[in-house]
matplotlib code that plots the C-alpha trace (Angstrom):
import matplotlib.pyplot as plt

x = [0.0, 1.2, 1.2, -1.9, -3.8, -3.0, -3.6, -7.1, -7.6, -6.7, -9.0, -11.8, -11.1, -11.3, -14.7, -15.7, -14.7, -16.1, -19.5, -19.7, -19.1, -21.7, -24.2, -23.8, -23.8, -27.1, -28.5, -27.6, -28.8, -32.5, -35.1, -36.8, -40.3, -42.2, -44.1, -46.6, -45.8, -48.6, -46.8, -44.6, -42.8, -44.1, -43.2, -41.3, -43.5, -41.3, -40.3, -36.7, -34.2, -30.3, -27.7, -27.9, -31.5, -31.8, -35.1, -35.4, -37.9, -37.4, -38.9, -37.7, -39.4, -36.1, -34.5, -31.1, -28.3, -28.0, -31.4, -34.7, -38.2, -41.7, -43.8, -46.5, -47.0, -46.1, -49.1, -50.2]
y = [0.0, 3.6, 6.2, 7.8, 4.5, 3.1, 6.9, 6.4, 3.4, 4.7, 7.9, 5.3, 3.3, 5.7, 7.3, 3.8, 3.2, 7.1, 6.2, 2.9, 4.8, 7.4, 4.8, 2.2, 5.4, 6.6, 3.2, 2.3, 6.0, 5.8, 8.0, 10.4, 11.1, 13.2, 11.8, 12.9, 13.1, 10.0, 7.9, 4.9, 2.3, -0.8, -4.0, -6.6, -9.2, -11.7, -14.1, -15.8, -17.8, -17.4, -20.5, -20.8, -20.5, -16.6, -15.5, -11.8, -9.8, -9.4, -6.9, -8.1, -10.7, -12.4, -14.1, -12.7, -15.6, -18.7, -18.0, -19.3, -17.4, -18.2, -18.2, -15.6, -13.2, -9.6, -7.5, -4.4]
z = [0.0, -0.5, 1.8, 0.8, 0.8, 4.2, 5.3, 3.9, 5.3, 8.8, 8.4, 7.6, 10.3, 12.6, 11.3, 11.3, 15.3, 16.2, 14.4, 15.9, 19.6, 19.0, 17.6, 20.9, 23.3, 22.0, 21.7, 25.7, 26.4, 28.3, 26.6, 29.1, 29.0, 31.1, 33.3, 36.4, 40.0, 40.7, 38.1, 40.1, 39.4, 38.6, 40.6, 39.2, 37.2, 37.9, 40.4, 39.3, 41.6, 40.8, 40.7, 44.6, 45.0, 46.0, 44.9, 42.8, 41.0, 37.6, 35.4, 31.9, 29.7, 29.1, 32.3, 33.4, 32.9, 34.7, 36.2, 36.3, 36.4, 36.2, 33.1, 34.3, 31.5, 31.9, 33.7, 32.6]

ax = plt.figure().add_subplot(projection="3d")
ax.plot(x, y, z, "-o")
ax.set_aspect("equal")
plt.show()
């Protein structure tokens, strides 16, 4: 490769890595709504038990790894 190629290559690269950065921040970024002062959380709809039998409330419809949860369907 030339100098001007692998030069290229790096200034892609690096757009490539700073887009890929900006992308994953704003996807992991929690969208904030506005919401009234009566509105409260929800409890978890859950009930999952960890490796060593320690029960936990989970809110997610997927269960968290190595754990297992009951099949109620989410509420509501």
């Amino acid at each position: 490769m030339t100098p001007m190629q692998q030069t290229l290559a790096g200034i892609a690269v690096f757009a490539a890595t700073a887009s890929g950065a900006v992308i994953s921040i704003q996807a992991i970024t929690p969208v904030t709504r506005a919401t009234s002062s009566a509105t409260t959380a929800a409890p978890p709809s859950h009930s999952c038990a960890d490796m060593n039998g320690k029960r936990f409330g989970w809110s997610w419809s997927n269960a968290p790894f190595a754990s297992s949860c009951d099949v109620r369907p989410d509420e509501k």
